[in-house]
C-alpha positions as CSV (number, residue, x, y, z in Angstrom):
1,X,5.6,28.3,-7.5
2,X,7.1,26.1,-4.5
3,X,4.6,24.1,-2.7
4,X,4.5,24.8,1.2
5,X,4.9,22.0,3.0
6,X,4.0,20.4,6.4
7,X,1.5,24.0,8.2
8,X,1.1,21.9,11.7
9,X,3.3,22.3,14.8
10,X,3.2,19.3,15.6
11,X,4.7,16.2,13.8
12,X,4.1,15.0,10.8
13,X,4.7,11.8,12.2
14,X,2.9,9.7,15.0
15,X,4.9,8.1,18.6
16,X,5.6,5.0,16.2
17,X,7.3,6.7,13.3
18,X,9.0,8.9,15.3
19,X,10.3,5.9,18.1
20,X,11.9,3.7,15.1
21,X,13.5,6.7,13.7
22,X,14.7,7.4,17.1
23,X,16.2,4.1,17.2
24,X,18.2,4.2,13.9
25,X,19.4,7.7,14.7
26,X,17.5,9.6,11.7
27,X,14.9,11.4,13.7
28,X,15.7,14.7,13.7
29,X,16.5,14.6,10.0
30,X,13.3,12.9,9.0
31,X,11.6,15.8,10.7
32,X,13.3,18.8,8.8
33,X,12.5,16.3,5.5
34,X,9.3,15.2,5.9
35,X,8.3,19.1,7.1
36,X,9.1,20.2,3.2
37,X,7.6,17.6,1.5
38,X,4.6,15.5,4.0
39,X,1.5,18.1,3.4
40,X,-2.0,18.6,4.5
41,X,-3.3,19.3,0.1
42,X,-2.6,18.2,-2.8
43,X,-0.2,19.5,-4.7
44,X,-0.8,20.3,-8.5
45,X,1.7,17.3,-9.7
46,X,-0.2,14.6,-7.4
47,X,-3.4,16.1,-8.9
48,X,-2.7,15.2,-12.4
49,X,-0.7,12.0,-11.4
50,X,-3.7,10.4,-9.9
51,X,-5.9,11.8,-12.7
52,X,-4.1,9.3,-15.4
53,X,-3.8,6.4,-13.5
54,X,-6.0,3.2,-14.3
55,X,-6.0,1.3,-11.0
56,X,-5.5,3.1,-7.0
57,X,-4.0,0.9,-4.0
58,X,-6.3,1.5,-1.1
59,X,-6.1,0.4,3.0
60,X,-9.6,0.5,5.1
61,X,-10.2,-1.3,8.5
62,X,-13.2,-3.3,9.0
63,X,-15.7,-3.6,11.9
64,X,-13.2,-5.7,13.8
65,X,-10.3,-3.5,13.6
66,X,-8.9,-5.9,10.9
67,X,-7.1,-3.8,7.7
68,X,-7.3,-4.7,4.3
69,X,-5.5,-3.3,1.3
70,X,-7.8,-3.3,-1.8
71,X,-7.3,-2.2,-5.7
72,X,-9.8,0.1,-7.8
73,X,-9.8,0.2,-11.3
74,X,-11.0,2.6,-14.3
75,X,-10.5,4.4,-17.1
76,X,-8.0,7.2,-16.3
77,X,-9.9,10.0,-14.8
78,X,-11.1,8.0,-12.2
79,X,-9.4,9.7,-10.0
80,X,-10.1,13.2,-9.9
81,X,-9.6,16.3,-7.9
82,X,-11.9,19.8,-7.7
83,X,-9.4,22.2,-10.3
84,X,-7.7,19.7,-12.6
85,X,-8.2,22.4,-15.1
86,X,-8.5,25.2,-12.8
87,X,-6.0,27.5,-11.1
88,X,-2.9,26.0,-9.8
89,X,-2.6,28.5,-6.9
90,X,-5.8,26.8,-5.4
91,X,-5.8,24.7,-2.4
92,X,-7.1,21.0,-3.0
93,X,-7.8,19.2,-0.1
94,X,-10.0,16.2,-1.4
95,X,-9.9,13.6,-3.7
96,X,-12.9,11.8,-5.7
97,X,-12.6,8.2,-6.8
98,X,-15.3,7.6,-9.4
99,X,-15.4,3.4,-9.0
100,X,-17.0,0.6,-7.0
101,X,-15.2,-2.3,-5.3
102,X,-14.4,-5.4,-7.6
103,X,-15.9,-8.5,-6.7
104,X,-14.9,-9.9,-3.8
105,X,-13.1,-7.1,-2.2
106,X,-13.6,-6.3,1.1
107,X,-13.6,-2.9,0.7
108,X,-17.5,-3.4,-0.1
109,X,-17.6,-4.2,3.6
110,X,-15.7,-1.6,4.5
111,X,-16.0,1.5,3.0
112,X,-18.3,4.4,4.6
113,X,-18.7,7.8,5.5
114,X,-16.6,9.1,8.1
115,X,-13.7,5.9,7.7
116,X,-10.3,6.5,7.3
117,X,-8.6,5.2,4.0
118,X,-5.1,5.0,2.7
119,X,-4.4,5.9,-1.0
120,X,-1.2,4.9,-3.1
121,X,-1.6,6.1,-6.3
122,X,1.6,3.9,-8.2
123,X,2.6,3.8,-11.9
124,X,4.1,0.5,-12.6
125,X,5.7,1.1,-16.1
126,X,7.4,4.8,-14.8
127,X,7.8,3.1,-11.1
128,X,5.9,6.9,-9.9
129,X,4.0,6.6,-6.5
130,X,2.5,9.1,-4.1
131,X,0.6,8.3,-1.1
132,X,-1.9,9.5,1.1
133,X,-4.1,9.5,3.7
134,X,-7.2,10.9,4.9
135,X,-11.1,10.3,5.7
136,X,-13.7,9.4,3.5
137,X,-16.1,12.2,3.9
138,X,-19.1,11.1,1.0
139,X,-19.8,8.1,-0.8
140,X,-22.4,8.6,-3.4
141,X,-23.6,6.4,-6.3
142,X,-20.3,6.2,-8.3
143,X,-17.4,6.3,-6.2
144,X,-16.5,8.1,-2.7
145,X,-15.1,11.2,-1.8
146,X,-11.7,11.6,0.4
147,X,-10.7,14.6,2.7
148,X,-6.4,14.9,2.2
149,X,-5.0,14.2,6.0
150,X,-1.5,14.0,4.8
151,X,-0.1,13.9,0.8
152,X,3.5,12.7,-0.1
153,X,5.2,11.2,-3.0
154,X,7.6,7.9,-2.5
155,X,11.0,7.4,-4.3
156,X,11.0,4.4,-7.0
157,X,12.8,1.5,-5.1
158,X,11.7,-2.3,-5.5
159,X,9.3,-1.0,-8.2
160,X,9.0,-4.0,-10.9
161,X,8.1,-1.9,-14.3
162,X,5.2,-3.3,-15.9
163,X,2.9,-1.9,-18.8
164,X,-0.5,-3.0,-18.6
165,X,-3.5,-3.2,-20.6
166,X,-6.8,-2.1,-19.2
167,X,-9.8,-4.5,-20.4
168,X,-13.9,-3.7,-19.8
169,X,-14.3,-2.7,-16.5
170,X,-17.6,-4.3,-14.9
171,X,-16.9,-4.9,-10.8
172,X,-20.0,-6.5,-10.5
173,X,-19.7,-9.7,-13.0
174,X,-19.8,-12.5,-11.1
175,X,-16.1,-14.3,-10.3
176,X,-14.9,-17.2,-8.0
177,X,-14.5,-16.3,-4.4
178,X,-12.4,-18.4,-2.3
179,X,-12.2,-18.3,1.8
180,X,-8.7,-18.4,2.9
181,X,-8.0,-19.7,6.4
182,X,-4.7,-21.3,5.8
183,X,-2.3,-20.9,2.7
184,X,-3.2,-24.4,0.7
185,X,-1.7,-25.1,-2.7
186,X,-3.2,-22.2,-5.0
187,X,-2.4,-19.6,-2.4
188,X,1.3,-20.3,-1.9
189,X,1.4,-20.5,-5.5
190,X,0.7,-16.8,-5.6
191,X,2.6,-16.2,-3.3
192,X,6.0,-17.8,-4.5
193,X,5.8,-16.1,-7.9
194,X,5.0,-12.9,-6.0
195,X,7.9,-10.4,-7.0
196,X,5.5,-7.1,-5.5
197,X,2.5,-7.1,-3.2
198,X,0.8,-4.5,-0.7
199,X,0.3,-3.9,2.3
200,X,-2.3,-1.8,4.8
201,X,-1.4,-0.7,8.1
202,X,-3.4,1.8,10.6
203,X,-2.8,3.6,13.8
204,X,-6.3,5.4,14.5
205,X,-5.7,6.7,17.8
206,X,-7.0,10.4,18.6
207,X,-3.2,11.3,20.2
208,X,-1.6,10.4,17.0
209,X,-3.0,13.8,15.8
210,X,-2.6,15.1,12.4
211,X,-0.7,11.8,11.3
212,X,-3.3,9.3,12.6
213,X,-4.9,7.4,10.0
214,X,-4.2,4.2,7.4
215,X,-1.7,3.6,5.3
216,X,-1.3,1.3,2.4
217,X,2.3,1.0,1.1
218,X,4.0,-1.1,-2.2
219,X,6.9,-3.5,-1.5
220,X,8.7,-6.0,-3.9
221,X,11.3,-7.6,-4.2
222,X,12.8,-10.8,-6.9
223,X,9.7,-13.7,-7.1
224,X,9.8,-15.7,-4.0
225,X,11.1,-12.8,-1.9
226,X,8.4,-13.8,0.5
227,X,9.0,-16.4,2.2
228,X,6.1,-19.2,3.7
229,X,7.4,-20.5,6.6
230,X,4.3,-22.2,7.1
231,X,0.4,-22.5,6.3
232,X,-0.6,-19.2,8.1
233,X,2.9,-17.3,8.6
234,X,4.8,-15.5,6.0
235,X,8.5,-13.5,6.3
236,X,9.4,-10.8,4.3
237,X,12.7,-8.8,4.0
238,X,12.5,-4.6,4.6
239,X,15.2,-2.8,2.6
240,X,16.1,0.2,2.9
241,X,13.8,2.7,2.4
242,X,12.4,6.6,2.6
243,X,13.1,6.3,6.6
244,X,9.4,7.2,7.0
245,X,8.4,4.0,8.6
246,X,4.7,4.8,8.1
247,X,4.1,1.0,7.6
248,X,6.6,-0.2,10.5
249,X,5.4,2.6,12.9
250,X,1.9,2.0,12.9
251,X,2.8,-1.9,13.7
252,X,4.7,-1.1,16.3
253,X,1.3,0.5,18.0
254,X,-0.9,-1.5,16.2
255,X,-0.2,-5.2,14.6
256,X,-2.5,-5.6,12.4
257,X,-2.1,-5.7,8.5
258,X,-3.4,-6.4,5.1
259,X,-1.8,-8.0,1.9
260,X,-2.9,-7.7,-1.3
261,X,-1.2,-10.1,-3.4
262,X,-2.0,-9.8,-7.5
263,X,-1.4,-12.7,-10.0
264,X,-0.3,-10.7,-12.9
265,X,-0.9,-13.0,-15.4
266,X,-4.4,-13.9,-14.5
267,X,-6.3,-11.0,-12.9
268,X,-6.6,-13.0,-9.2
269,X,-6.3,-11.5,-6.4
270,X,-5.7,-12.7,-3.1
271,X,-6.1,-10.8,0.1
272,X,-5.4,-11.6,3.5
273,X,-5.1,-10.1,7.0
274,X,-4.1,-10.4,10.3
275,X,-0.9,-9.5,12.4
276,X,2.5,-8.5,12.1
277,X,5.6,-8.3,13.9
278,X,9.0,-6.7,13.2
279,X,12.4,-8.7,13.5
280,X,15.3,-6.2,14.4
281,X,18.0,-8.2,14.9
282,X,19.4,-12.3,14.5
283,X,20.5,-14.3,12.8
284,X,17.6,-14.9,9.9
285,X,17.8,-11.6,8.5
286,X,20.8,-12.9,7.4
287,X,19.3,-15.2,5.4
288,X,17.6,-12.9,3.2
289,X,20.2,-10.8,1.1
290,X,20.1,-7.4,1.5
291,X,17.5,-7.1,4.2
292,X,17.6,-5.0,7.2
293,X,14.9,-6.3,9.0
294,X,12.3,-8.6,8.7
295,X,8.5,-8.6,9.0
296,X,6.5,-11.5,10.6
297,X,3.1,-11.6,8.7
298,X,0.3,-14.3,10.9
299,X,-2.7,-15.2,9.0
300,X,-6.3,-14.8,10.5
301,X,-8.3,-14.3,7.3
302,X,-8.6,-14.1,3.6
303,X,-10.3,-14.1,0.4
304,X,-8.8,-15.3,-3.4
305,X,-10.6,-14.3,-6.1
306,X,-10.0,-15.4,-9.8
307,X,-10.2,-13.3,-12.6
308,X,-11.3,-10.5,-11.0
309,X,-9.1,-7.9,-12.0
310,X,-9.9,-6.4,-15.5
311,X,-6.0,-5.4,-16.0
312,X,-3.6,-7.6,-17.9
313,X,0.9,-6.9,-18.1
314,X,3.7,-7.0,-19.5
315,X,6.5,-9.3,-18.0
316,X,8.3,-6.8,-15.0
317,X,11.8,-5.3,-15.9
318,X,13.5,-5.4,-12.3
319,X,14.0,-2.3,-10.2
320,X,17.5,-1.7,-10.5
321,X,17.6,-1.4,-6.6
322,X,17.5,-5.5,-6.5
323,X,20.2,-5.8,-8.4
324,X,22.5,-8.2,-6.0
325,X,19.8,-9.1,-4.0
326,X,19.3,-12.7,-4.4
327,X,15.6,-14.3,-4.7
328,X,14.6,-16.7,-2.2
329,X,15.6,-19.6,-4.5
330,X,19.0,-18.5,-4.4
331,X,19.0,-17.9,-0.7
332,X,18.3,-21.0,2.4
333,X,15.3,-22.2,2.0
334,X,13.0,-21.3,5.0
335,X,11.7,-24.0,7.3
């Protein structure tokens, strides 16, 4: 049976989204699109899909309006949802994550009743990915409850494959934690073998309606794709994408982010925020191969944490979407 898609009048995306599309000429099609597939439930195919995954992306804003873009982890089944062995003609409109922040995250900080959240459940080794959005509307003694504010799967480009290997999952054992107010030696270090990372974006306004909320989102690219201009400002290449501009449209309203970078080989992560600008036109896009526009990342905060994450991978097999899209190596080297 076909899922309906977007019920609301209104859009299902917010004055950013819609102004970028505007500006590269796709609006009107990324309405009738997003109308059939954006909805307001989850569908029965994202309902199993986040029921087998071992790890879920997730965007929160703290206190200060700062977002942050975080990773849980469990055995899959973590992730569940009210009928995942019940009737596929019923509605299911929230989500429960069954899983506490690892050490060092600040979605410790962040997480509460009432907050909105970005979800991107993502499959590595099948390069599968749907998003969503919502509000968190319990947290209880094993995990936190999210209402569905908009549901929507994401094409696989720039998705490194990677198997993994999920060890004992225990959030709580006690791990080096490392401020981060300027990108020294172990940070850039992270950051130059970084091939994928993540990044949180929110536009919480009341007018955005229906689409208000946070979003976290994947992007990768060959190691080194981002580049470190210097100790608190990173540039990264956008390709083309889905034409939603979720991430891109809430900046343009709002510029403030949060990267998540993982060190695949060791379990640290390293998570940062602060602000971010888009670069539409010049001559340094040109400098990255096969971008179409650029994003500005500024540093204000941070946290590295070592051997946090209980998940260990295989070596990536390249999305075949990068294929003649040089790494930053093979490109100028950025100032």
């Amino acid at each position: 049976m076909a899922n309906p898609g977007w019920s609301h009048a209104e859009s299902p995306f917010h004055a950013g989204e819609l102004a970028i599309q505007a500006r590269l000429g796709v609006q009107t099609q990324m309405d009738k699109q997003a109308r059939r597939v954006v909805r307001d439930y989850l569908p029965q195919q994202h309902q199993q899909f986040y029921s087998q995954l071992p790890y879920l992306l997730v965007g929160t804003v703290d206190a200060s309006g700062r977002p942050w873009a975080s990773m849980l982890v469990g055995e899959p089944g973590f992730v569940s949802s009210p009928n995942d062995s019940a009737s596929a003609t019923k509605v299911v409109r929230t989500l429960h994550i069954a899983s506490k922040p690892l050490v060092g995250d600040p979605l410790s900080m962040t997480l509460a009743e009432g907050v909105d959240i970005g979800l991107l459940g993502i499959e590595l080794h099948t390069r599968r990915r749907n998003r969503m959005n919502g509000t968190v509307i319990a947290v209880d003694t094993d995990g936190f409850t999210v209402q569905v504010g908009q549901s929507f799967g994401n094409c696989p480009q720039y998705i490194q494959a990677r198997m993994f290997e999920l060890n004992s999952v225990n959030p709580t054992t006690p791990q080096p934690i490392y401020q981060v107010k300027s990108l020294g030696e172990p940070e850039r270090a992270i950051i130059a073998a970084a091939d994928t990372f993540f990044i949180a974006t929110a536009f919480q306004e009341k007018d955005a309606g229906a689409a208000k909320g946070v979003d976290v989102s994947h992007r990768g690219g060959k190691p080194g794709f981002v580049r470190m201009n210097d100790a608190h400002t990173l540039t990264i290449p956008d390709f083309v994408g889905n034409f939603h501009f979720n991430t891109f449209g809430n900046l343009l309203l709002n510029p403030h982010a949060g990267l998540l970078f993982v060190d695949f080989d060791r379990g640290n992560l390293m998570y940062l925020t602060g602000t971010a600008e888009v670069i539409w036109d010049g001559d340094e896009i040109q400098s990255f191969e096969g971008a179409e526009r650029l994003l500005r990342f500024h540093l204000s905060a941070g946290y590295r944490v070592e051997g946090s994450l209980p998940l260990r991978w295989s070596a990536p097999d390249f999305s075949p979407f990068l294929v003649g899209v040089a790494s930053l190596t093979e490109n100028r080297t950025g100032s």
